[in-house]
DSSP file (Angstrom, degrees, kcal/mol; ACC not computed):
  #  RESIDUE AA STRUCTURE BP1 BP2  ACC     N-H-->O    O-->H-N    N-H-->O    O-->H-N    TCO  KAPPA ALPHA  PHI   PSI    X-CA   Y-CA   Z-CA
    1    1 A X    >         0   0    0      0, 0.0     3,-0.9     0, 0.0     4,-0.3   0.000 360.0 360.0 360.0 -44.2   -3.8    4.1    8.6
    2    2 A X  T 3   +     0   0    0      1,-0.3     0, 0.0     2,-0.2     0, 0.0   0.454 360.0  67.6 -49.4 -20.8   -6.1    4.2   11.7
    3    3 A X  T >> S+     0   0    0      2,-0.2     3,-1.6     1,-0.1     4,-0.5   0.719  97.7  47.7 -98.0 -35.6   -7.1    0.8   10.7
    4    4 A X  T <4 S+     0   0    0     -3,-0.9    -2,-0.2     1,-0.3    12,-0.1   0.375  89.7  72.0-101.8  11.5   -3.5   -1.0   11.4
    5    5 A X  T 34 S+     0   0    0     -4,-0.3    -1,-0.3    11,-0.1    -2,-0.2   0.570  90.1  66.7 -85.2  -5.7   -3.0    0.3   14.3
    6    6 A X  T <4 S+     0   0    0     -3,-1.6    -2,-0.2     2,-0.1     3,-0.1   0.948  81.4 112.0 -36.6 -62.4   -6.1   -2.4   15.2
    7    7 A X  S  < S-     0   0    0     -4,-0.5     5,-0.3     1,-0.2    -3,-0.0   0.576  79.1-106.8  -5.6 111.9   -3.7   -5.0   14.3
    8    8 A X    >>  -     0   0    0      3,-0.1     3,-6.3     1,-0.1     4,-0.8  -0.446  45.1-101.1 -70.2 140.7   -2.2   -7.5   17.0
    9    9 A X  H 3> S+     0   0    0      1,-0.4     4,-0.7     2,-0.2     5,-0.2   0.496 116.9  61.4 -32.4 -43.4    0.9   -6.7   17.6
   10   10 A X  H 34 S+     0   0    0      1,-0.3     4,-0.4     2,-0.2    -1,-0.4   0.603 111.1  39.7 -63.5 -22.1    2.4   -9.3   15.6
   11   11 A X  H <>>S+     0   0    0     -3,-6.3     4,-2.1     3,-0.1     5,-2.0   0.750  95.6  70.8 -94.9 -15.0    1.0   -8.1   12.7
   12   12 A X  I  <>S+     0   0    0     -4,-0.8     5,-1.0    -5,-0.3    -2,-0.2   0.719 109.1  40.1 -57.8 -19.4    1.1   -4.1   12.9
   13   13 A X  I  X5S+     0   0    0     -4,-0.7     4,-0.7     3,-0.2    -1,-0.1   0.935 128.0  35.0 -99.8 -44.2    5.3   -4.1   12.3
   14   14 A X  I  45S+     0   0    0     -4,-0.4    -2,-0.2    -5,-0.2    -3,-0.1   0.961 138.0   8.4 -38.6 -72.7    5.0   -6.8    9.9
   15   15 A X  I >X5S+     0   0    0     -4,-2.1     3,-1.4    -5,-0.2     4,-1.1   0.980 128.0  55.7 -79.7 -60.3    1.8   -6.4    7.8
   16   16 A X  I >><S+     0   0    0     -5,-2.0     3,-3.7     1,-0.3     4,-1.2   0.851 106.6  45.5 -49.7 -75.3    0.9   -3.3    9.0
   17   17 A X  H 3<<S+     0   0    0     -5,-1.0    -1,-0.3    -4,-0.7    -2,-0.2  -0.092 112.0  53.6 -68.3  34.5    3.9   -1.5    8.2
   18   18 A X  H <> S+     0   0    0     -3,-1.4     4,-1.1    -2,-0.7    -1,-0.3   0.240 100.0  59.0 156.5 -74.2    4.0   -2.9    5.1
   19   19 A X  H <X>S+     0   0    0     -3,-3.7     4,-3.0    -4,-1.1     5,-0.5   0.963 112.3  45.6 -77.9 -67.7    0.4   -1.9    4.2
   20   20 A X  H  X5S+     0   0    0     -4,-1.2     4,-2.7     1,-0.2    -1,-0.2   0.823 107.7  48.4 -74.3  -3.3    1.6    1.6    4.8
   21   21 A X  H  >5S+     0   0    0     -5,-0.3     4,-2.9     1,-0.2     5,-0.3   0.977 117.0  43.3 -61.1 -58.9    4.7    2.0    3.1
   22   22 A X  H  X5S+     0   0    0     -4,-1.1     4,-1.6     1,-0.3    -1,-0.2   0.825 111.6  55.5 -58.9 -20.3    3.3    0.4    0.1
   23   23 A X  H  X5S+     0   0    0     -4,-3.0     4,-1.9     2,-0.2    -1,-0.3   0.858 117.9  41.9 -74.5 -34.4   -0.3    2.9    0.8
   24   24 A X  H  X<S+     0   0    0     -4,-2.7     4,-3.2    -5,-0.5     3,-0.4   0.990 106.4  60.6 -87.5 -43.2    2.4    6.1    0.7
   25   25 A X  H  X S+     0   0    0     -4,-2.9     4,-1.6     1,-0.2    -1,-0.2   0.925 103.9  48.0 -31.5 -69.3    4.2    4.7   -2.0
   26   26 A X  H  X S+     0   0    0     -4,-1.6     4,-1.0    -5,-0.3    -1,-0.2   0.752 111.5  47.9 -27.4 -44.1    1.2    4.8   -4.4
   27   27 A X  H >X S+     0   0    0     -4,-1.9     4,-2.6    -3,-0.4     3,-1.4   0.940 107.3  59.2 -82.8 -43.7    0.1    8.4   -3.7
   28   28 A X  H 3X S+     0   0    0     -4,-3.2     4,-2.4     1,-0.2    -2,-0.2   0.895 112.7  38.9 -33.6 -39.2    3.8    9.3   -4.1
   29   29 A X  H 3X S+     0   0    0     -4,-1.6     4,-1.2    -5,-0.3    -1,-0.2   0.813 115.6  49.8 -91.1 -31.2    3.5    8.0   -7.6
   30   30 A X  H <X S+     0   0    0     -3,-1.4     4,-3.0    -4,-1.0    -2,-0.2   0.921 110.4  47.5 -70.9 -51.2    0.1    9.2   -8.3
   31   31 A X  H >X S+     0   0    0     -4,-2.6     4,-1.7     1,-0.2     3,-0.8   0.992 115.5  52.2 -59.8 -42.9    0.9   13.2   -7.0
   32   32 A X  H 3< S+     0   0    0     -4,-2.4    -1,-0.2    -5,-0.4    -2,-0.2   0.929 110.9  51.6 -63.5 -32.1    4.3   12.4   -9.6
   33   33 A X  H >< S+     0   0    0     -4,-1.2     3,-1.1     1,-0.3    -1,-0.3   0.934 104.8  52.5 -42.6 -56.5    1.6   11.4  -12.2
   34   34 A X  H << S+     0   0    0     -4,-3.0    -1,-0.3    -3,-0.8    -2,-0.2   0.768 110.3  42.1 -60.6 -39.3   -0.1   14.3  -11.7
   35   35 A X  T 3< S+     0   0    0     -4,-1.7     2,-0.3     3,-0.1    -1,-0.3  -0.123 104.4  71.3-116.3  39.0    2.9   17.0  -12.3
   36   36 A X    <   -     0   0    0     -3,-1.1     3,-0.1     1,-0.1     0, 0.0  -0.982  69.2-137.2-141.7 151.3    4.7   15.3  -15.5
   37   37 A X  S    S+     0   0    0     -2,-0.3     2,-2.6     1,-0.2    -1,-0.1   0.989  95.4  78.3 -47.4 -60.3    4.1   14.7  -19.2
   38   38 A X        +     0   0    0      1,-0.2     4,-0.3    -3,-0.1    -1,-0.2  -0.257  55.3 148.8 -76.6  94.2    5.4   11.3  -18.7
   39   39 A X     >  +     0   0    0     -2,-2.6     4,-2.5     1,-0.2     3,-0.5   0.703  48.8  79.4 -69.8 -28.2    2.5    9.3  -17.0
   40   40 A X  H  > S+     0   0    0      1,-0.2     4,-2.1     2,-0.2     3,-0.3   0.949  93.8  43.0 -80.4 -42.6    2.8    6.1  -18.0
   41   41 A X  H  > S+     0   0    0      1,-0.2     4,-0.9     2,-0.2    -1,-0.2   0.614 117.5  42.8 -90.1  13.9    5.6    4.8  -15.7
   42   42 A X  H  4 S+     0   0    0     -3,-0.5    -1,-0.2    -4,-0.3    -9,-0.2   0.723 114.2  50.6-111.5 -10.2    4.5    6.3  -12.6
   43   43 A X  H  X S+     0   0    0     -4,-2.5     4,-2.3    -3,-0.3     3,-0.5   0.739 113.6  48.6 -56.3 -29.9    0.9    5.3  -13.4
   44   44 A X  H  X S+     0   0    0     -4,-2.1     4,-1.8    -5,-0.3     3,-0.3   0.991 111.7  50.1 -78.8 -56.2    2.5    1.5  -14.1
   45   45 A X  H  < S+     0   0    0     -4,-0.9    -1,-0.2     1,-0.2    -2,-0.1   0.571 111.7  50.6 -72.9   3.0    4.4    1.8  -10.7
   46   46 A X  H >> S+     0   0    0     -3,-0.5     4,-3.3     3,-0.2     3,-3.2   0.930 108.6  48.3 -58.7 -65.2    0.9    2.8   -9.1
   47   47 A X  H 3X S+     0   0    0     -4,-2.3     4,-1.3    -3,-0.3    -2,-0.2   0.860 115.2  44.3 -61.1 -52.0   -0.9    0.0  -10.4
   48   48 A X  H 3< S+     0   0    0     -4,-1.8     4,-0.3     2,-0.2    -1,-0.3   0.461 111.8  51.6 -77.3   2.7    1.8   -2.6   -9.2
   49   49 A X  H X> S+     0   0    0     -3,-3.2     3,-1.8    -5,-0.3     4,-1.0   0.830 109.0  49.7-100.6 -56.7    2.0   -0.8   -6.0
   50   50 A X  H 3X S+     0   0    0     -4,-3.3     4,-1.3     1,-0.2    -2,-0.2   0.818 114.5  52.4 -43.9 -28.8   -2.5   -1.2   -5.7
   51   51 A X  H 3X S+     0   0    0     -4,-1.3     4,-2.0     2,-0.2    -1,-0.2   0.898 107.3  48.9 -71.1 -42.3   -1.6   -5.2   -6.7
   52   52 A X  H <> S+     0   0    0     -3,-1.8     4,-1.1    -4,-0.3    -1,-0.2   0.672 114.5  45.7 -80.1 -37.0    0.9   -5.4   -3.8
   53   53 A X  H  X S+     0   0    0     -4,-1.0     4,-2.5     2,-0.2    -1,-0.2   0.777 108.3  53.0 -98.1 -11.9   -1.7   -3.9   -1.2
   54   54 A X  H  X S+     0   0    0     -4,-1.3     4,-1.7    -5,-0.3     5,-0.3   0.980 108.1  50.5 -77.9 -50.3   -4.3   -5.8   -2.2
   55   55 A X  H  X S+     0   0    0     -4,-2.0     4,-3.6     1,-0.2    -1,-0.2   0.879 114.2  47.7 -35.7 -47.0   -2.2   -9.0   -1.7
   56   56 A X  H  < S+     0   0    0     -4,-1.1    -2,-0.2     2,-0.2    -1,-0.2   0.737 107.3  54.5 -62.2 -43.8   -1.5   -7.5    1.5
   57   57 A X  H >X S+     0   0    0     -4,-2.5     4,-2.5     3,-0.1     3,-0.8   0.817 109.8  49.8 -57.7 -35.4   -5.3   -6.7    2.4
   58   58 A X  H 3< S+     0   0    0     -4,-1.7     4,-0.4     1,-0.4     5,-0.2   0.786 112.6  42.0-103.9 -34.2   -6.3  -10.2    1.9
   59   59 A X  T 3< S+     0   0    0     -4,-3.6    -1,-0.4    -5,-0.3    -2,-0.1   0.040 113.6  54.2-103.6  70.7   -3.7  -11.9    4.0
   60   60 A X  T <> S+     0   0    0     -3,-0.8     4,-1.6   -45,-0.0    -2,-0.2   0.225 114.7  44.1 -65.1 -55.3   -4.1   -9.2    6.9
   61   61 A X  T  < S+     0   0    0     -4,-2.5    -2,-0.2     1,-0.2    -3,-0.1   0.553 111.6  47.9 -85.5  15.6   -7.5  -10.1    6.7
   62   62 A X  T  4 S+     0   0    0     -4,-0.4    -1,-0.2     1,-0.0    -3,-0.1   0.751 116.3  49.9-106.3 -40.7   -7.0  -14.4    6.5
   63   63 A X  T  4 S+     0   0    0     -5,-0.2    -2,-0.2     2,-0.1    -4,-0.1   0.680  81.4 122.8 -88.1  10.0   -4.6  -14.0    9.6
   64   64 A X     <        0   0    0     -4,-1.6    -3,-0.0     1,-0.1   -57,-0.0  -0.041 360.0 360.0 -21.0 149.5   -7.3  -11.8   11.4
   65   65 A X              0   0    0      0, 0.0    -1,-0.1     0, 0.0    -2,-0.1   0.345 360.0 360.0-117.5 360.0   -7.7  -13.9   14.7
């Protein structure tokens, strides 16, 4: 989180916010992993949320200036 408030401005509301929804989303899904029998679809909506930030890592860091 500390990291995208680096951002230039044009990209912290965009990208940035973006990066964390999608960072809080994942631990939401993990802690619900954690306290039910049924794992597998809040482990699947983890894994597609880690796919989504990564995409999201890679073009923060190509529109770096």
């Amino acid at each position: 989180m500390p990291t995208v408030e680096k951002f230039p401005r044009s990209q912290k509301f965009l990208i940035g916010d973006r990066i964390q929804t999608t960072a809080l989303d994942i631990l939401d899904a993990l802690v619900e992993a954690t306290f039910t029998r049924n794992r597998a679809g809040h482990l699947a909506r983890a894994n597609l949320g880690l796919e989504k930030l990564r995409m999201f890592m890679r073009l923060a860091h190509t529109l770096r200036p």
